[in-house]
C-alpha positions in Angstrom: -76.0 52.4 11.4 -77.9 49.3 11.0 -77.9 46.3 8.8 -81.9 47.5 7.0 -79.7 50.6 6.3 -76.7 49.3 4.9 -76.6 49.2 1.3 -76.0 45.9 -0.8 -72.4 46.8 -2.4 -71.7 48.2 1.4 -72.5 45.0 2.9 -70.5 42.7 0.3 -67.6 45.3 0.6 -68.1 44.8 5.0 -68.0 40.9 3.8 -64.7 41.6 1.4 -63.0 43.2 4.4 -64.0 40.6 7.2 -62.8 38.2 4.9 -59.6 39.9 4.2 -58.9 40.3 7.6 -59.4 36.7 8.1 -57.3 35.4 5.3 -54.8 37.9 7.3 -55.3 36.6 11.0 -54.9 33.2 9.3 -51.8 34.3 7.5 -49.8 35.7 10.6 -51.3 32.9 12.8 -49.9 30.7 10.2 -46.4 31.9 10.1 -46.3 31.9 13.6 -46.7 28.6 14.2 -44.4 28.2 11.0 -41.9 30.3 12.8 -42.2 28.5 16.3 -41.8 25.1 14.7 -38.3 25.6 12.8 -37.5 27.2 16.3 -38.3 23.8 18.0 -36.4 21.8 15.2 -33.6 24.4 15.6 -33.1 23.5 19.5 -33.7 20.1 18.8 -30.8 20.2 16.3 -28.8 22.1 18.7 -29.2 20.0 21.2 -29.3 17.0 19.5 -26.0 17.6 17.9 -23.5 17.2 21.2 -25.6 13.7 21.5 -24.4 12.7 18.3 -21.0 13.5 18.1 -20.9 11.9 22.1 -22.2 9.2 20.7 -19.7 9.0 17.2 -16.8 9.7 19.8 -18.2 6.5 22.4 -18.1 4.4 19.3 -14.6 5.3 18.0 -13.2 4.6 21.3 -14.8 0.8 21.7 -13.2 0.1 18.3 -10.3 1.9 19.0 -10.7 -0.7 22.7 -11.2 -3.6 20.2 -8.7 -2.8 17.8 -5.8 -2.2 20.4 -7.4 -5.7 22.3 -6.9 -7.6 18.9 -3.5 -6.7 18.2 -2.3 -7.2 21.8 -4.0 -11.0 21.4 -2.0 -11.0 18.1 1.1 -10.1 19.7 0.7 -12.4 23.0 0.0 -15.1 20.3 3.0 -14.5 18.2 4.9 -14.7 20.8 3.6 -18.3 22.0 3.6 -19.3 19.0 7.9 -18.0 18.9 8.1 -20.0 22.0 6.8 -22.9 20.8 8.8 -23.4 17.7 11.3 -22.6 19.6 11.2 -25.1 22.1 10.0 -27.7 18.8 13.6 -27.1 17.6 15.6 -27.4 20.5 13.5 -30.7 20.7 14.3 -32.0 17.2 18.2 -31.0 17.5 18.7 -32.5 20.9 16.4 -35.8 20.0 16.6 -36.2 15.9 15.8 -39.8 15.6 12.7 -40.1 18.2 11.4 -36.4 16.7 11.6 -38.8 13.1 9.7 -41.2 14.7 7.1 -39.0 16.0 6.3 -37.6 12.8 6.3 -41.0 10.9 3.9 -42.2 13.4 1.6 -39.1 13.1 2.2 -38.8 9.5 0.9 -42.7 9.3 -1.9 -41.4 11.4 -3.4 -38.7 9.7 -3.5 -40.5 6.2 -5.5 -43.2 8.0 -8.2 -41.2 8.9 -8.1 -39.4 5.6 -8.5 -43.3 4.0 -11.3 -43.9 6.9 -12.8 -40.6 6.0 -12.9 -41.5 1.8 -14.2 -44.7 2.5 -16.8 -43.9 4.7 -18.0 -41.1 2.0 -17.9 -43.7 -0.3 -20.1 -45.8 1.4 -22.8 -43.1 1.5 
């Protein structure tokens, strides 16, 4: 049959149907590519996940590196610091009058530059 012989409502109902079967084509096309992409953002996520938590575990450990570096330089220094009070008091009790002396003098010479210091913010 051709088009001269096709009737008018035959011709809009051809039209209806083309149409309807492009709104489908579109449709399925559509929720393809819908489908394919959350695919793609599923193996992303699946692969992206390991990377993270590699990542989160890479992390942990440096802290955990810094943490244990810090309180091993806390330790070392608590000990120095032991040893040198230590070796302060065996100093004082085996010299008492010159360890009297020592902090007179630098006793006397911290309050002068505390005066130098007032004076010279005075001046300003």
């Amino acid at each position: 049959m051709n088009m001269s012989t096709k009737s008018s409502s035959q011709l809009a109902d051809d039209a209806r149907q083309t149409a309807s079967d492009a709104i489908d084509s579109t449709r399925a096309y559509a929720q393809n590519a819908v489908n394919a992409a959350g695919e793609k953002v599923r193996d992303f996520k699946r692969d992206a996940e390991p990377t993270v938590e590699q990542i989160a575990a890479r992390v942990q450990q440096a802290v955990q590196r810094g943490l244990d570096a810090a309180s091993t330089t806390s330790a070392r220094a608590q000990r120095r610091i032991e040893a040198a009070a230590d070796v302060t008091g065996k100093y004082i009790s085996g010299q008492p009058m010159r360890s009297v002396l020592v902090a007179a003098a630098a006793g006397a010479a911290i309050a002068a530059l505390i005066a130098l210091a007032s004076r010279r913010r005075d001046e300003y």
